[in-house]
N, CA, C and O of each residue as an XYZ file, in Angstrom:
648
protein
N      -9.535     -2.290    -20.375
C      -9.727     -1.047    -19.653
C      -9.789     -1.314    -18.155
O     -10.187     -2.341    -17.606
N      -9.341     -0.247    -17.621
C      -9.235     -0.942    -15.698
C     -10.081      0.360    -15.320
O      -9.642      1.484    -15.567
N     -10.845      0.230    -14.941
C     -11.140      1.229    -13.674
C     -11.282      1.195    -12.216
O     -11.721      0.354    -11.432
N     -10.740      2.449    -12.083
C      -9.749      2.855    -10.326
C     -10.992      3.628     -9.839
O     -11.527      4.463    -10.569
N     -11.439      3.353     -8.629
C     -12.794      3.917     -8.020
C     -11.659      3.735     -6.182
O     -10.613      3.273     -5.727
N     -12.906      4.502     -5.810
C     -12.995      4.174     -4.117
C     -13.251      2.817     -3.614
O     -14.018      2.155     -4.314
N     -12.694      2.149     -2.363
C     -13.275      0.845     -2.293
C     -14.038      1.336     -1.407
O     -13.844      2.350     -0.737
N     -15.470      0.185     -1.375
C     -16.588      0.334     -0.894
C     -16.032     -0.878      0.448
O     -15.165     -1.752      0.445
N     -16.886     -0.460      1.364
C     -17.067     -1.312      2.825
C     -16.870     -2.790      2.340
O     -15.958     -3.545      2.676
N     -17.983     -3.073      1.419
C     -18.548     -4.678      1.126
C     -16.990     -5.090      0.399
O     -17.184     -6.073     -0.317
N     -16.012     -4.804      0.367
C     -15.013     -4.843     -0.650
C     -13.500     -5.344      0.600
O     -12.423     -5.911      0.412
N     -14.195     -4.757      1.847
C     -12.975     -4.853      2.888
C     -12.366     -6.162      2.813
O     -11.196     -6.187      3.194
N     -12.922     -7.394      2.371
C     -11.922     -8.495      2.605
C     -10.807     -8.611      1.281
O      -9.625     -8.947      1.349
N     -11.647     -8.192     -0.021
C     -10.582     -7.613     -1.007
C      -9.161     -7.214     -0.391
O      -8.085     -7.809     -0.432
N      -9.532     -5.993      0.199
C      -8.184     -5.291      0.942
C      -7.216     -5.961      1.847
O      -6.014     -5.748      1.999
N      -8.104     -6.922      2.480
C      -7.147     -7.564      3.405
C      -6.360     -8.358      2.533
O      -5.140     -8.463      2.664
N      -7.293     -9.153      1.276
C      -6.268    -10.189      0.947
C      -5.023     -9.362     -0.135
O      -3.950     -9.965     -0.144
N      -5.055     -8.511     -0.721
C      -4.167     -7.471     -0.650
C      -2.957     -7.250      0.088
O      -1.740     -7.188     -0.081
N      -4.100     -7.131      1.257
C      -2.737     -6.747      2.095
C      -1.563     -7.691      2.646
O      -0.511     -7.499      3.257
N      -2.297     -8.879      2.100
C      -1.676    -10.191      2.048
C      -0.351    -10.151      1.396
O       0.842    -10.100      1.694
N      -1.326    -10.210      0.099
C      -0.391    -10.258     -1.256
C       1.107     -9.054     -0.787
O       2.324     -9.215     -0.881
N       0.528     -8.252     -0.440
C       1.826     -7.045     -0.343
C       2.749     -7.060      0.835
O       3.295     -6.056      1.292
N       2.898     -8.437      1.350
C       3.836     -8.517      2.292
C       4.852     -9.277      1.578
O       4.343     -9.929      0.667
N       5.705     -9.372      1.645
C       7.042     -9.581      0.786
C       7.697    -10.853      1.490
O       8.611    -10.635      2.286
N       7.234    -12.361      1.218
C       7.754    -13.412      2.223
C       7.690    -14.383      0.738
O       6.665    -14.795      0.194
N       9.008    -14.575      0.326
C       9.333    -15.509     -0.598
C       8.993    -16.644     -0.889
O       8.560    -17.086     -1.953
N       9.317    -17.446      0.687
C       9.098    -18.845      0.345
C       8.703    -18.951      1.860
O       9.327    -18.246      2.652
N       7.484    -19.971      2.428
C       6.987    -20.640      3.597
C       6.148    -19.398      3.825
O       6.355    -19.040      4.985
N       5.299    -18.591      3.229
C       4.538    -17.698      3.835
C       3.702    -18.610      4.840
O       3.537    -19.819      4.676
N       3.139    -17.776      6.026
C       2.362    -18.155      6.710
C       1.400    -17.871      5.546
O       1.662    -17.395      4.442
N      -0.766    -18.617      6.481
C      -0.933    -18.263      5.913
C      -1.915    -16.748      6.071
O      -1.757    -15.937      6.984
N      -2.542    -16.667      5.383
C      -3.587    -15.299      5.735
C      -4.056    -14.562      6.872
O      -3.583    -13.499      7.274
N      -5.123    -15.267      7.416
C      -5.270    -14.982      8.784
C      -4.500    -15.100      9.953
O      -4.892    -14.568     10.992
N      -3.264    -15.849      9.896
C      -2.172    -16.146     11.034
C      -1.041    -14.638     10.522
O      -0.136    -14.231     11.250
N      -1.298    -14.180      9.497
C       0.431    -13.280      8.833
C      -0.411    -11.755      8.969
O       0.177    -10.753      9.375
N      -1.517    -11.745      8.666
C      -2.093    -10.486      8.493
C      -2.872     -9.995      9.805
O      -3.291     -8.852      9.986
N      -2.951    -10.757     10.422
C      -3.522    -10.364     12.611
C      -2.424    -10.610     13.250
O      -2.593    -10.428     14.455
N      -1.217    -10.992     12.948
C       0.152    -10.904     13.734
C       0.182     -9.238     14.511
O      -0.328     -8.245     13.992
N       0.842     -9.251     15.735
C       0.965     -7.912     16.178
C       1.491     -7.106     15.069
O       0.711     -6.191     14.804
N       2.581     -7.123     14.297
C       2.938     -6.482     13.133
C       2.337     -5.569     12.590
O       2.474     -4.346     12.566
N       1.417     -6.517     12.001
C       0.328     -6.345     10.414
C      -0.898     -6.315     10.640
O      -1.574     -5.986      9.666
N      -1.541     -6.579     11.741
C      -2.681     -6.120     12.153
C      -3.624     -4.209     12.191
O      -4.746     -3.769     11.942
N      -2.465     -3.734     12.596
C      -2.515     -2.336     12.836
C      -2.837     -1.455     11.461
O      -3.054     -0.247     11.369
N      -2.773     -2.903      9.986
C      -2.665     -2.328      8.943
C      -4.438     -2.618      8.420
O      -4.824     -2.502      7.256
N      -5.129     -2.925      9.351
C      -6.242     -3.311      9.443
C      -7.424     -3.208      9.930
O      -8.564     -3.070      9.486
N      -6.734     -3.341     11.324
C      -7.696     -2.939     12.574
C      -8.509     -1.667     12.098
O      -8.067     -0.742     11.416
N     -10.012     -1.841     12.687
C     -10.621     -0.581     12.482
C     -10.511      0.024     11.170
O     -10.711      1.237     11.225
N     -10.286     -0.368     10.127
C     -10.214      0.741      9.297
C     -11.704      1.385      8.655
O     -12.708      0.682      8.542
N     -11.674      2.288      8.411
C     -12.405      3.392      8.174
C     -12.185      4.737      9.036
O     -12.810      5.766      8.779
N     -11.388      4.657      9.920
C     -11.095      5.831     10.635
C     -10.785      6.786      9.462
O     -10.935      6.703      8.243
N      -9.943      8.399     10.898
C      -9.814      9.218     10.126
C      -8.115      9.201      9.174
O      -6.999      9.077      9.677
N      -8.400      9.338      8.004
C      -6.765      9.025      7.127
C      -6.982      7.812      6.459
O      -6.064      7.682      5.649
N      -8.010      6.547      6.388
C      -7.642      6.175      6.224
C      -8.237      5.908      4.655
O      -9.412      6.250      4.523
N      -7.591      5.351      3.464
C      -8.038      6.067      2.261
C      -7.547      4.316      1.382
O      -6.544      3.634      1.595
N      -8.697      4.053      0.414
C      -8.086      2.739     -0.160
C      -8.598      3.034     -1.698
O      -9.391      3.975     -1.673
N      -8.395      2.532     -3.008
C      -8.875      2.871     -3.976
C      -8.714      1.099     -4.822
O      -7.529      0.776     -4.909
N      -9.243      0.527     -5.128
C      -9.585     -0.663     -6.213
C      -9.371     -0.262     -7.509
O      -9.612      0.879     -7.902
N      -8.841     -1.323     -8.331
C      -8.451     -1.225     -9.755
C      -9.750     -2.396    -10.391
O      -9.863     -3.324     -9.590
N     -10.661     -2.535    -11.542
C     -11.395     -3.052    -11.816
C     -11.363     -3.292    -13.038
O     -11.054     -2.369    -13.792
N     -11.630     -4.413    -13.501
C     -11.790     -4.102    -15.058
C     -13.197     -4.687    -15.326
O     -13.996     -5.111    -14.491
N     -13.352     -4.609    -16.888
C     -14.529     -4.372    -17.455
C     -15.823     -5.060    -17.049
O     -16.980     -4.661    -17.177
N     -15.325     -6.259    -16.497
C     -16.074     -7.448    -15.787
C     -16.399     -7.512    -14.676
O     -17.071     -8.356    -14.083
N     -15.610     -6.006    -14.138
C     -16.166     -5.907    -12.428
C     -15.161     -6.938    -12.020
O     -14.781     -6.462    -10.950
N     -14.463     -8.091    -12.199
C     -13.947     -8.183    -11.112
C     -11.816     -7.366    -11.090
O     -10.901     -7.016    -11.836
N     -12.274     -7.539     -9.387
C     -10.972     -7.010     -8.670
C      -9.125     -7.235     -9.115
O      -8.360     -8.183     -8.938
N      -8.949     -5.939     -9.714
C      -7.322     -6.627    -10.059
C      -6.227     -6.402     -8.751
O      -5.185     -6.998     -8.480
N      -6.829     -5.449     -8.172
C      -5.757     -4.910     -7.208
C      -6.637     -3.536     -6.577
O      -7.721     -2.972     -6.726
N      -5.276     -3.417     -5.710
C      -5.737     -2.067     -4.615
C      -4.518     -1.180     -4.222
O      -3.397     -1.689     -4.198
N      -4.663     -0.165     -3.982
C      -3.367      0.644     -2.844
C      -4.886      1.394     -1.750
O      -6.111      1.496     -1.696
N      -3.782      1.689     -1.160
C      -4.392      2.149      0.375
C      -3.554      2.814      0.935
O      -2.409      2.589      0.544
N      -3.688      3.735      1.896
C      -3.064      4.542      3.015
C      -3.268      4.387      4.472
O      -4.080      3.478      4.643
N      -2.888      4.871      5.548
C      -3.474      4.873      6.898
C      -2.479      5.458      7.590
O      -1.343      5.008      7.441
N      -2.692      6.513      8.433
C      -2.135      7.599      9.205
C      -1.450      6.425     10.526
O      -2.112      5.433     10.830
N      -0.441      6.639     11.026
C      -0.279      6.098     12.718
C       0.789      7.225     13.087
O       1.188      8.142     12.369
N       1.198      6.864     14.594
C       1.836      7.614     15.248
C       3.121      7.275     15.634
O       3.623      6.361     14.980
N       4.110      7.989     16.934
C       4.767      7.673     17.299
C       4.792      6.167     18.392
O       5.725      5.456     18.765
N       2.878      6.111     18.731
C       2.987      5.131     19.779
C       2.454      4.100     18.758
O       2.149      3.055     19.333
N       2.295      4.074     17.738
C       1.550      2.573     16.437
C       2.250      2.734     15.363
O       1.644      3.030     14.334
N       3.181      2.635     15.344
C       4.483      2.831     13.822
C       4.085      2.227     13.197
O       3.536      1.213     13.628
N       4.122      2.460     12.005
C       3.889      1.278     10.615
C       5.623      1.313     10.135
O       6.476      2.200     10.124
N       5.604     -0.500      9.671
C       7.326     -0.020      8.822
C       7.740      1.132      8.057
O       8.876      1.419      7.679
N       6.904      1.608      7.923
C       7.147      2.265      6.909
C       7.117      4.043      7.513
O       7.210      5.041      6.799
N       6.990      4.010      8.731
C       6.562      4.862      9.704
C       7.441      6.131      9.412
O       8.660      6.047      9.566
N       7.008      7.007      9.099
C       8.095      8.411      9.142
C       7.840      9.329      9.850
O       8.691      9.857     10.566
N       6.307      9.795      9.776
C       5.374     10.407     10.699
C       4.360     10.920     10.742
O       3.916     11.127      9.612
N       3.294     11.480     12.087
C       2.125     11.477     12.340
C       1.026     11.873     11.449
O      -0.182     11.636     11.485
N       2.084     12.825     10.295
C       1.427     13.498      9.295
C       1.585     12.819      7.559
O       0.975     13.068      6.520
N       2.511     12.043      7.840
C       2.587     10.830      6.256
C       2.179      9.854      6.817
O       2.666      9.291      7.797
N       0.857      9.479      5.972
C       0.218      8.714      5.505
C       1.143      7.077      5.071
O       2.120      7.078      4.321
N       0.769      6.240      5.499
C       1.718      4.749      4.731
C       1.011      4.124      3.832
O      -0.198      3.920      3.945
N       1.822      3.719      2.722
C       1.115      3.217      1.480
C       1.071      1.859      1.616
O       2.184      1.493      1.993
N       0.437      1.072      1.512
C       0.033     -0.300      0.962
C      -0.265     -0.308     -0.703
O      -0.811      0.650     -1.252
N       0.148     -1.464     -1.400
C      -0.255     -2.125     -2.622
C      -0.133     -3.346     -3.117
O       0.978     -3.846     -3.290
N      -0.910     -3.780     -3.315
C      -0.586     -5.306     -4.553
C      -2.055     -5.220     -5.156
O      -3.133     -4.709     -4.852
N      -1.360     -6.219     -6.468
C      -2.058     -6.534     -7.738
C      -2.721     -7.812     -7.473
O      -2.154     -8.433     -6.574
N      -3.440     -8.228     -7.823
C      -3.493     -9.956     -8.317
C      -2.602    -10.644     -9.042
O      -2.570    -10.207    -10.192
N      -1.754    -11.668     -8.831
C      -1.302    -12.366     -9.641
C      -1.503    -12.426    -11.396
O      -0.592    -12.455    -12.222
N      -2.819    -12.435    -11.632
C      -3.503    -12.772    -13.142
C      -2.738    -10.999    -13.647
O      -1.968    -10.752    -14.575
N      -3.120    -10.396    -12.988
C      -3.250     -8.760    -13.818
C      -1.872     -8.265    -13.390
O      -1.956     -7.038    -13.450
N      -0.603     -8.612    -12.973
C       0.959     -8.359    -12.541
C       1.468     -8.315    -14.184
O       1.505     -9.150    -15.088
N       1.817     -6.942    -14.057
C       2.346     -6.717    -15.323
C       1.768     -6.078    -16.625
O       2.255     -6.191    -17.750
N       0.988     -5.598    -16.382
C      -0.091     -4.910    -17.174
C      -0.240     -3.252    -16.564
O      -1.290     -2.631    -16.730
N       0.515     -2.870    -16.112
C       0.310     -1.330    -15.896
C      -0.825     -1.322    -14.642
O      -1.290     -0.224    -14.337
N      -1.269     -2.489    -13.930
C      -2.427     -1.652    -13.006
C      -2.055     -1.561    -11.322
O      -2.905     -1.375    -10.451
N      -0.600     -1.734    -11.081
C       0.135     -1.253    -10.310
C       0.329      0.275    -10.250
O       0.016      0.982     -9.292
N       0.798      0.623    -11.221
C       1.613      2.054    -12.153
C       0.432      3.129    -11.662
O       0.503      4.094    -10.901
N      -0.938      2.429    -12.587
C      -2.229      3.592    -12.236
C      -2.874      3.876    -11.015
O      -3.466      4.866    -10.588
N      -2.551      2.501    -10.452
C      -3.200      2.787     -8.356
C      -2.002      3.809     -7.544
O      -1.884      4.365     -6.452
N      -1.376      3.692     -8.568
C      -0.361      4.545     -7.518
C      -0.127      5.793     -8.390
O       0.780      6.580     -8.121
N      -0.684      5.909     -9.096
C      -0.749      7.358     -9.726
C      -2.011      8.286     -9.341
O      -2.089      9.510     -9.231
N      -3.074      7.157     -9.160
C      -3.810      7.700     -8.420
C      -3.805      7.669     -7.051
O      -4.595      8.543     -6.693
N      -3.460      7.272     -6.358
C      -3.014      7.394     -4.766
C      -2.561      8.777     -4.690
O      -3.084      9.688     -4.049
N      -1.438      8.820     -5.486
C      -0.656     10.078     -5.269
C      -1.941     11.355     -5.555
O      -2.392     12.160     -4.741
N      -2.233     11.199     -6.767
C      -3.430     12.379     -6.609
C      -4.383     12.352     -5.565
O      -5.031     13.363     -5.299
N      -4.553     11.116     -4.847
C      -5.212     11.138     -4.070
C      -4.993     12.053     -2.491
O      -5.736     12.625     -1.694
N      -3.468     11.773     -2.629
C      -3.556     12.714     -1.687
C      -3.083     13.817     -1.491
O      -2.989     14.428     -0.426
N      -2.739     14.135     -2.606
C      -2.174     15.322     -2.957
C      -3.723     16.334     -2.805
O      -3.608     17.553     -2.671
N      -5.077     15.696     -2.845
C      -6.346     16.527     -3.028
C      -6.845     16.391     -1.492
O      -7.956     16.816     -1.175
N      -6.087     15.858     -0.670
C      -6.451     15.552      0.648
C      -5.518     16.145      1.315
O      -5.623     15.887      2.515
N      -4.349     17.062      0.984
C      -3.279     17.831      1.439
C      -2.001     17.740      2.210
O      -1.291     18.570      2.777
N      -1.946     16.253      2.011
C      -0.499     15.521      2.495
C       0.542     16.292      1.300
O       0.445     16.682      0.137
N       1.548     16.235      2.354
C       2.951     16.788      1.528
C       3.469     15.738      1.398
O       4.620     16.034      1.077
N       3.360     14.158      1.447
C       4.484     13.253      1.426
C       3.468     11.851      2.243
O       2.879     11.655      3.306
N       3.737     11.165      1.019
C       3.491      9.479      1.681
C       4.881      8.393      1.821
O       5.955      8.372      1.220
N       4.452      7.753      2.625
C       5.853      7.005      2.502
C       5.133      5.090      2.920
O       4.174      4.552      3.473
N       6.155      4.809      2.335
C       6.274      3.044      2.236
C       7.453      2.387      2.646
O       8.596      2.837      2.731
N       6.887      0.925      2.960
C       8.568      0.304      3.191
C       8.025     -0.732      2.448
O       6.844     -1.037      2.283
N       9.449     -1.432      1.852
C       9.691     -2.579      0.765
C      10.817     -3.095      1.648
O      11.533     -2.694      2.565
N      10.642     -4.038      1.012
C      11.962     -5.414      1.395
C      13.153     -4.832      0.181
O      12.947     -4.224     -0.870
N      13.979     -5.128      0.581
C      15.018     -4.728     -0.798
C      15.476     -5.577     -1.736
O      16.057     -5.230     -2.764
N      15.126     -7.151     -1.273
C      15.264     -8.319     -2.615
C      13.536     -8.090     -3.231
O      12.944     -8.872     -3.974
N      13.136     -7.119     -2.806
C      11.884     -7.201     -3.628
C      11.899     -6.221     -4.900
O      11.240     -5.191     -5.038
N      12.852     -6.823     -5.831
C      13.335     -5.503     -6.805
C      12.350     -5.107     -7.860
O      12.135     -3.958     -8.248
N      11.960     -5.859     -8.142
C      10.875     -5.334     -9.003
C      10.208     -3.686     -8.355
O      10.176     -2.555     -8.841
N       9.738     -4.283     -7.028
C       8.576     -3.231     -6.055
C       9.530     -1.774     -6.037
O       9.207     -0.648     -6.413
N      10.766     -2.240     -5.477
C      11.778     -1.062     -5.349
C      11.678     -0.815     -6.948
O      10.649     -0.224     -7.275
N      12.513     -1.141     -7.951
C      12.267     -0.215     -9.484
C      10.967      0.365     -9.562
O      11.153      1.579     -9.646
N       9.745      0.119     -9.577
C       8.530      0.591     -9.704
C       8.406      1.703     -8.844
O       7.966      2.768     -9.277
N       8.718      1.573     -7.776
C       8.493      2.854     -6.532
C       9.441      3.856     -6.843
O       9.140      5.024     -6.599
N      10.659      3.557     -7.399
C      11.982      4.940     -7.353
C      11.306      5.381     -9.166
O      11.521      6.530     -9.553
N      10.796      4.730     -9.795
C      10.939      5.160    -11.086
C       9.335      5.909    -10.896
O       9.015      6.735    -11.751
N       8.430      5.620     -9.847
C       7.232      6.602     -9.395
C       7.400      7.860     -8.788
O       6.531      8.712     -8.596
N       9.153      7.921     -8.369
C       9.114      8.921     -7.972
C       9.711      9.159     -6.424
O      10.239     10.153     -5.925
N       9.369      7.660     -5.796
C      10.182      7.469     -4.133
C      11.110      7.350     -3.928
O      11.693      6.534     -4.642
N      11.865      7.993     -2.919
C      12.905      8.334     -2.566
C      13.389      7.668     -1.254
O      12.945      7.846     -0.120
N      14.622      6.682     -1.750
C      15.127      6.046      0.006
C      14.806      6.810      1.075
O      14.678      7.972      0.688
N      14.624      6.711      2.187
C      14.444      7.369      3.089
C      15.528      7.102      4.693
O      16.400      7.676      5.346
N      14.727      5.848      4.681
C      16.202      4.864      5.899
C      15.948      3.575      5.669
O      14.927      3.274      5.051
N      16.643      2.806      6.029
C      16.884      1.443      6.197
C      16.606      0.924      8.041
O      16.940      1.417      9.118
N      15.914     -0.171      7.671
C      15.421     -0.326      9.614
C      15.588     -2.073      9.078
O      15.147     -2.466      7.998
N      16.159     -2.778      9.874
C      16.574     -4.323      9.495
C      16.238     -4.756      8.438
O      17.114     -4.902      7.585
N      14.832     -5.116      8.123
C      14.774     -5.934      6.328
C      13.910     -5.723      5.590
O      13.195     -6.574      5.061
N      13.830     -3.955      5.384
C      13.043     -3.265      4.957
C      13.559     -1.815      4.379
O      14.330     -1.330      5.207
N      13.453     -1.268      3.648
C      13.888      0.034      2.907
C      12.572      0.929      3.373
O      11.525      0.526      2.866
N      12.431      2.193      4.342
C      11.159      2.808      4.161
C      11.925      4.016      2.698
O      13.047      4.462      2.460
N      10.696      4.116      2.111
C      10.539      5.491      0.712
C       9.590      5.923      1.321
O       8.748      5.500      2.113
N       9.994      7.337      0.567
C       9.094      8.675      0.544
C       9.028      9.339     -0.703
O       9.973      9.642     -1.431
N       7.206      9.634     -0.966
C       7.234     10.612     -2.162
C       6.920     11.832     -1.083
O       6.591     11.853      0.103
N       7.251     13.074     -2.332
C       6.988     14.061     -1.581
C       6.207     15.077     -2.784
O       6.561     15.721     -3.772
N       4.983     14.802     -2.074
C       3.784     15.390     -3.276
C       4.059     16.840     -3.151
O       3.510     17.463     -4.061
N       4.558     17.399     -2.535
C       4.509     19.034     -2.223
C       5.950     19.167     -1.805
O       6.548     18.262     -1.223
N       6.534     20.433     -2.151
C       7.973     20.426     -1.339
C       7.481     21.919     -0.358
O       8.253     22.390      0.478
C-alpha cells in the first residue's frame, strides 16, 4: 500500500534528492549538490515554500519515502525548462530506484493533477529529455501533450480545464 500525503518541511531534503533523481543525465552525472545549485536547477529549490509552490510524497507502510512530484510557479524573468507561463505551474517527479515500476509514479501524478485542479490551475506543464522514453510514454499516456521543443528537452502540457 503507498500512501500520497503533503510533504512536510522536515522532509525538504527528500525533495531535493528527488529533484536529483529527476534530472535526466545518463552517464557522468555530476554530483548532488554541484547539479542541483547550478544556475539552472537551483531556481527549482531556492526558497521553496513560497506562494505556488506545492509538493506531495508517496509512502509506504513503513513510513519510508518512495518518491515525490512537486510544482512551482516562475515567470517570464525565472523560466523553468519547462516554462510556458506565469500562470502554469512546472511539474517535477521521481521515484526511488527500489519502488520504479510499481505504479507509484502513475499515483503522484494523478494526484498532482487533482491537486491542482482543487487549487484552480487550468494546465501544468513539464519538460523531459526525449531519450528519456520511458518518462515521455508515462507523461503522454497521463494525458501530456507536446508542447515545444527548446534544445534537449520536450516541454508537455496537461490541461486540467479547457
Amino acid at each position: 500500500m503507498v500512501i500520497i500525503r503533503n510533504l512536510e518541511k522536515s522532509e525538504f531534503e527528500f525533495l531535493t534528492d528527488m529533484l536529483y533523481e529527476s534530472i535526466y543525465i545518463p552517464e557522468n552525472k555530476p554530483n548532488k549538490e554541484d547539479l542541483i545549485n547550478s544556475p539552472y536547477n537551483k531556481k527549482y529549490h531556492v526558497d521553496w515554500g513560497r506562494n505556488g509552490d506545492t509538493a506531495l510524497i508517496a509512502l509506504n507502510t513503513n513510513n519510508q519515502a518512495l518518491g515525490a512530484v512537486w510544482y512551482r510557479l516562475f515567470d517570464e524573468f525565472n523560466k523553468g525548462y519547462g516554462f510556458v507561463d506565469s500562470k502554469t505551474p512546472e511539474l517535477g517527479i521521481a521515484v526511488t530506484k527500489e519502488a520504479r515500476g510499481n505504479g507509484v509514479g502513475t499515483l503522484l501524478m494523478e494526484k498532482i493533477i487533482h491537486q491542482a485542479m482543487y487549487e484552480g490551475y487550468k494546465s501544468i506543464s513539464l519538460s523531459v529529455d526525449p531519450n528519456n522514453s520511458n518518462a515521455v510514454h508515462i507523461y503522454k499516456k497521463m494525458g501530456f501533450k507536446d508542447y515545444e521543443e527548446s534544445g534537449t528537452s520536450i516541454t508537455m502540457i496537461y490541461r486540467v480545464s479547457e
